[in-house]
C-alpha positions in Angstrom: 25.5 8.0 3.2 25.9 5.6 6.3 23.0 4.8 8.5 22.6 2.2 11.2 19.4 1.1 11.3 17.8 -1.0 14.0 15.1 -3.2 12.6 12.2 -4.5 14.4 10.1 -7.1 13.3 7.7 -7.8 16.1 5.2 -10.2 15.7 2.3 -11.9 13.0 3.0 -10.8 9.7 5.8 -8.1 10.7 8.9 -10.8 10.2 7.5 -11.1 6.5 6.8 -7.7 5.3 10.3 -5.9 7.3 12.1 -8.7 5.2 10.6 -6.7 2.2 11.3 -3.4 3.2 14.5 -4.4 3.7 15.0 -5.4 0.3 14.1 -2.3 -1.1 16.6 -0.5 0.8 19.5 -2.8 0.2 18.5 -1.8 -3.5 18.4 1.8 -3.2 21.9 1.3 -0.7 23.4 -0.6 -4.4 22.4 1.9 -6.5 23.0 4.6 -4.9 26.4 4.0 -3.3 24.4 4.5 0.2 25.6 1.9 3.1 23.2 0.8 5.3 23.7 -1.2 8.7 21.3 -3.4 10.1 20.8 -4.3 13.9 17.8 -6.6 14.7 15.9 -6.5 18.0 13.0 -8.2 19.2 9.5 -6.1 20.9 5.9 -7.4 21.1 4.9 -11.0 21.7 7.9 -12.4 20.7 10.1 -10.4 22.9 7.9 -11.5 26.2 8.3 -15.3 25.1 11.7 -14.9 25.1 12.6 -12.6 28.0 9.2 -12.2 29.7 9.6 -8.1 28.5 7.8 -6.4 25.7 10.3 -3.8 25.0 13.7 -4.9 27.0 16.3 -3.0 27.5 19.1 -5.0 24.7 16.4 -3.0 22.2 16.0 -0.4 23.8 19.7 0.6 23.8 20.1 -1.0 20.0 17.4 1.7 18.9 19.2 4.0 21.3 22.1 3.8 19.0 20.8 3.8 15.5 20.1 6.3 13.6 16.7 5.2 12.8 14.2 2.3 13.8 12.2 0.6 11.0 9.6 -1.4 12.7 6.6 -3.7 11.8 4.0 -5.1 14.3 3.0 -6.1 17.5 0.1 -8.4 18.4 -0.8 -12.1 19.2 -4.1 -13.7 19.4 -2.2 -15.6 22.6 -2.8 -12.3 24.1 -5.6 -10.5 22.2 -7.4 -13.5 23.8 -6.6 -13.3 27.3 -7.4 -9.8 28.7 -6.0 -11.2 32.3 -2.6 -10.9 31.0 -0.4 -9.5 33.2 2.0 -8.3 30.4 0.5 -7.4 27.1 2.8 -7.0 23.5 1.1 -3.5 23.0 2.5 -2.4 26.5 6.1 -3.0 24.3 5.2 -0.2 21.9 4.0 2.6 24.0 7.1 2.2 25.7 9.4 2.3 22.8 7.5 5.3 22.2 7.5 7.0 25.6 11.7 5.9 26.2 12.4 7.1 22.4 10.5 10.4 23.4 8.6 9.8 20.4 6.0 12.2 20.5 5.0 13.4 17.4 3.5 10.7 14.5 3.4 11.7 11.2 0.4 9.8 8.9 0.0 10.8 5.3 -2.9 9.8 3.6 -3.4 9.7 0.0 -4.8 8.1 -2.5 -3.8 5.8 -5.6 -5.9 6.5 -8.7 -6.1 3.1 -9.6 -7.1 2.0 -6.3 -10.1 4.3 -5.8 -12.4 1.4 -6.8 -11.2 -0.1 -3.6 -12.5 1.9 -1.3 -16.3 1.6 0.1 -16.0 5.8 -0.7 -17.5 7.3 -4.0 -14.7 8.1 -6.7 -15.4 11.6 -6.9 -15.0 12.0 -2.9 -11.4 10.6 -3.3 -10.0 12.1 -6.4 -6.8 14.0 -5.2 -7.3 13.8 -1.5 -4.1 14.1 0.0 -3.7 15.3 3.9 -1.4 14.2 6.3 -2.7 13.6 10.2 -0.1 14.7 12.9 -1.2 12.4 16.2 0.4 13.2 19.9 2.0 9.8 21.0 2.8 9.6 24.2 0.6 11.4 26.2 -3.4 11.3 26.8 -5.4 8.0 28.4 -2.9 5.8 26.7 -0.2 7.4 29.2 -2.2 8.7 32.2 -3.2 7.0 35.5 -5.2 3.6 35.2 -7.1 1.6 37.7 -9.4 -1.4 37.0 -11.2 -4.5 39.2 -14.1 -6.1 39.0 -16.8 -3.5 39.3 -14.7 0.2 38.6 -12.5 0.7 35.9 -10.7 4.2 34.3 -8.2 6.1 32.3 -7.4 9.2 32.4 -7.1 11.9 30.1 -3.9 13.9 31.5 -2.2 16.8 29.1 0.1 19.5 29.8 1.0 22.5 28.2 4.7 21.8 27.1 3.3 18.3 25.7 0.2 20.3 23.9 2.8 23.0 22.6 5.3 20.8 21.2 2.8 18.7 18.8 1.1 22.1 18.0 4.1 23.4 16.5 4.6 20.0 14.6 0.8 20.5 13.2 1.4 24.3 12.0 5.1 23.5 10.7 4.1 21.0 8.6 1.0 22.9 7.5 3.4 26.2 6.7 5.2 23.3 4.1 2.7 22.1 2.7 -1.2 23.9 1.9 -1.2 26.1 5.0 -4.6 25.2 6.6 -4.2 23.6 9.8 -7.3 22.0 11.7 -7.0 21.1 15.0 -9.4 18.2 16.0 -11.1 18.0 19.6 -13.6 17.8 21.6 -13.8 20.9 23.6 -17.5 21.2 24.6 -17.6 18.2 26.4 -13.5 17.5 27.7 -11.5 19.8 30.1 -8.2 18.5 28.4 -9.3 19.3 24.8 -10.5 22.9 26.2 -6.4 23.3 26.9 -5.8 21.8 23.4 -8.0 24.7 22.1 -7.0 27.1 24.2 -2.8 27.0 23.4 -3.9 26.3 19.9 -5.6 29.6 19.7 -2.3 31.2 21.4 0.0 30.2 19.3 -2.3 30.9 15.9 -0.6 34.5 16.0 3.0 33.1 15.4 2.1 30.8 12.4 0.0 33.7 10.2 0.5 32.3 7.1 -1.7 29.4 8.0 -5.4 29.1 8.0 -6.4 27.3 10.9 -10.0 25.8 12.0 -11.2 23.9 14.9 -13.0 20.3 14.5 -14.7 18.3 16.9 -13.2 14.7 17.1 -17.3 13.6 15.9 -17.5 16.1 12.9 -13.9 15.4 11.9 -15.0 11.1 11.9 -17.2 12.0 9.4 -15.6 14.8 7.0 -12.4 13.1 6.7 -14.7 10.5 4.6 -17.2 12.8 3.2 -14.7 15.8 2.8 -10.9 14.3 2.2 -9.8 16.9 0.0 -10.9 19.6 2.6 -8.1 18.7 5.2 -3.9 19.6 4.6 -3.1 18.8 7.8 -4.9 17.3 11.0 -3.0 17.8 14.6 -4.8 15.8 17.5 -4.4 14.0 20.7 -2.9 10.4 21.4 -6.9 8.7 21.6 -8.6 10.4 18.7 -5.6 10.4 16.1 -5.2 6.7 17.1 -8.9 6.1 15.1 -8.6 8.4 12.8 -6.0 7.3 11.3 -7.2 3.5 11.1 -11.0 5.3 9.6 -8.9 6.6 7.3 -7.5 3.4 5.4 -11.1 3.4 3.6 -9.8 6.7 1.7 -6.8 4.8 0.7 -8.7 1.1 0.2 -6.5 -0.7 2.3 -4.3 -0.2 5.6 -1.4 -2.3 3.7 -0.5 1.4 2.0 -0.2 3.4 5.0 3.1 4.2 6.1 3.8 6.4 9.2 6.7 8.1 11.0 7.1 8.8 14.8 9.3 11.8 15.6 10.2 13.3 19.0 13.7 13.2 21.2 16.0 10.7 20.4 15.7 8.1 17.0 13.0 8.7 14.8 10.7 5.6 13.9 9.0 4.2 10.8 6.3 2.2 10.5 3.0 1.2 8.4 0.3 1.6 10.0 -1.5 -1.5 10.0 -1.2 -4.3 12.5 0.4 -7.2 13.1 -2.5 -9.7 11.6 -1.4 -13.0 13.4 -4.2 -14.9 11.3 -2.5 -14.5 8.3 1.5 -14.9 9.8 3.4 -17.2 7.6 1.2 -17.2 4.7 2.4 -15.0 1.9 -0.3 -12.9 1.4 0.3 -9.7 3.4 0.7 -6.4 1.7 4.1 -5.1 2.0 3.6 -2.1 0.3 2.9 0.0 4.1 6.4 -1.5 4.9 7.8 -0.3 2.0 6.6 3.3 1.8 8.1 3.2 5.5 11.2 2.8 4.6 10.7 5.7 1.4 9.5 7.8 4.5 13.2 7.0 6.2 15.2 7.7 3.3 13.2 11.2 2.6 13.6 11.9 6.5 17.6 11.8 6.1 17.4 14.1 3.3 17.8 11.1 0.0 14.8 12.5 -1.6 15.7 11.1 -5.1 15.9 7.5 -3.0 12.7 8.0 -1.6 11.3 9.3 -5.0 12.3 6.3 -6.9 10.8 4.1 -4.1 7.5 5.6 -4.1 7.9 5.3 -8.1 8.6 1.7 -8.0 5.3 0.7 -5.8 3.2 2.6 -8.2 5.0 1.0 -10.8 3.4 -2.1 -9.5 0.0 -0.6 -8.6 0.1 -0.2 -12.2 1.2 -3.0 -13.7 -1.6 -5.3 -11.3 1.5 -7.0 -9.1 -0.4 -6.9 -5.7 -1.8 -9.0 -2.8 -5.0 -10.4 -3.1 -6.5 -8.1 -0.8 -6.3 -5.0 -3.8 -5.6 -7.3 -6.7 -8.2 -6.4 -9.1 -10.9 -9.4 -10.3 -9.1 -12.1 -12.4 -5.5 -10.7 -12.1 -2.6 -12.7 -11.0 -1.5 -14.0 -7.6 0.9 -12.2 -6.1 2.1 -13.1 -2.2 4.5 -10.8 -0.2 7.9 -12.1 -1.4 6.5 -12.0 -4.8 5.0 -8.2 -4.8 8.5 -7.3 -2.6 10.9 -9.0 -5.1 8.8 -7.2 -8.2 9.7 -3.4 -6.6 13.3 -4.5 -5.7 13.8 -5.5 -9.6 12.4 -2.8 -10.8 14.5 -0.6 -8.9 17.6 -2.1 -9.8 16.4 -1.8 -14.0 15.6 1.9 -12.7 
């Protein structure tokens, strides 16, 4: 197969880890007589110090063209500490996302047996959780009309029925492939918009009836997903809430370097780890590349190379198992391993695969 793939470092760590996931998939291109184009572009901080634009156009139209966007992190403390800026590297992402139409994000979360001693989360909890949390992208108070000056401030919280109906039908699709139970996570007693969410939700239960679905207040849901895990399949929610419940759910997994994510919608599909773009720790080797990696599994399995993706996902629990991680899950006494190191490990091991 032939894919052109635009790659997106962004900023902090992201150069370091996408050089990684890269890697992997110039392995699995060797091995499996794939060929695989790379176009780089530049988004986040980096792209505003060079052109003064956190998403310009050159990227947009080089992600326009690919066939899929692997992308790593925005985010600079230059910015993070200046809440005056006029231009800020996040503002780059949420329009990549709203220009892509990228609508729909995909989060599994799952858990690594020998990583369950890394989480702050009893064992017992953990032990075979595995749900995946389908999170509206470009809609909600991320999107809607903003004001702010010195004494008034506000977001709002604007949905509409096509955008509600469209992620729905991601939630209870994905659900019908997997366990089919679908919960649907608001909060409709005190929010007009989530009273729509609810509302189409229960209109279109009729058309899915193979699926068990529930209803979860964004509160409750905070707390089950760590008290509960293995009562969830699949999550569907709105832009705001699916934004931190996705980051409260890197204490199921132990860390946010294992989090991969794709973003699906209208024109290229995206994939990303979850995490951010950690610009304290840029340049330094010690950033977990396995999010990166599982990324780019979760672009290979998206395009149909499910034994490619397989042997990916093989490989990083290869290393899990054989203690060749960054410090952050390493366990106590075990070796050093940096980015390069942990990235170079997977890439051999796939090749001897």
């Amino acid at each position: 197969m032939k894919l052109n793939i635009a790659i997106l470092p962004g900023d902090g760590i992201g150069p370091e880890i996408m050089k990684q996931g890269v890697a992997v998939l110039d392995a699995i291109a060797h091995k499996f007589n794939h060929e695989f184009t790379y176009h780089e572009a530049q988004v986040g901080a980096c792209a505003i110090d060079a052109v003064g634009d956190p998403y310009p156009p050159e990227t947009h139209q080089i992600c326009l063209q690919a066939d899929a966007v692997l992308f790593a992190a925005v985010g600079s403390l230059k910015y993070d500490n200046d809440p005056t800026a006029p231009i800020r590297p996040e503002t780059g992402l949420l329009a990549m996302r709203k220009q892509l139409g990228l609508f729909a994000n995909v989060r599994p979360v799952a858990t690594f047996d020998c990583l369950l001693h890394k989480s702050p989360l009893k064992e017992e909890l953990l032990r075979g959780a595995d749900f995946v949390v389908i999170r509206e992208l470009t809609g909600g108070m991320y999107f809607g009309e903003k004001y702010q000056d010195n004494d008034k401030a506000y977001d709002t919280d604007i949905y509409t029925r096509p955008e509600i109906e469209r992620i729905l039908k991601v939630g209870f699709e994905y659900a019908q492939k997997r366990r089919h139970h679908l919960t649907v996570v608001d909060k409709a007693n005190v929010l007009a918009s989530s009273r729509l969410w609810r509302q189409i939700a229960k209109e279109m239960e009729p058309q899915y009836p193979d699926v068990t679905t529930d209803y979860m207040f964004i509160d409750n849901a905070s707390m089950r997903v760590l008290t509960e895990p293995r009562f969830f399949d699949v999550i569907v929610t709105e832009n705001t809430f699916g934004d931190i419940l996705t980051d409260e759910t890197s204490c199921i997994t132990g860390s946010m370097g294992l989090q991969p994510s794709s973003s699906l919608g209208l024109h290229t599909p995206l994939f990303e780890p979850v995490h951010g773009s950690w610009p304290q720790a840029a340049g330094q080797n010690k950033a977990n590349p396995l999010a990166q990696i599982l990324s780019a599994a979760m672009l290979l399995e998206h395009f149909g190379l499910t034994d490619e993706g397989s042997l990916v996902r093989q490989a990083v629990d290869a290393s899990l198992a054989a203690n060749v991680r960054t410090p952050e899950i390493q366990v106590e006494g075990g070796l050093h391993y940096g980015t390069r190191e942990v990235g170079q490990w997977i890439v051999e091991w796939i090749k001897k695969s």
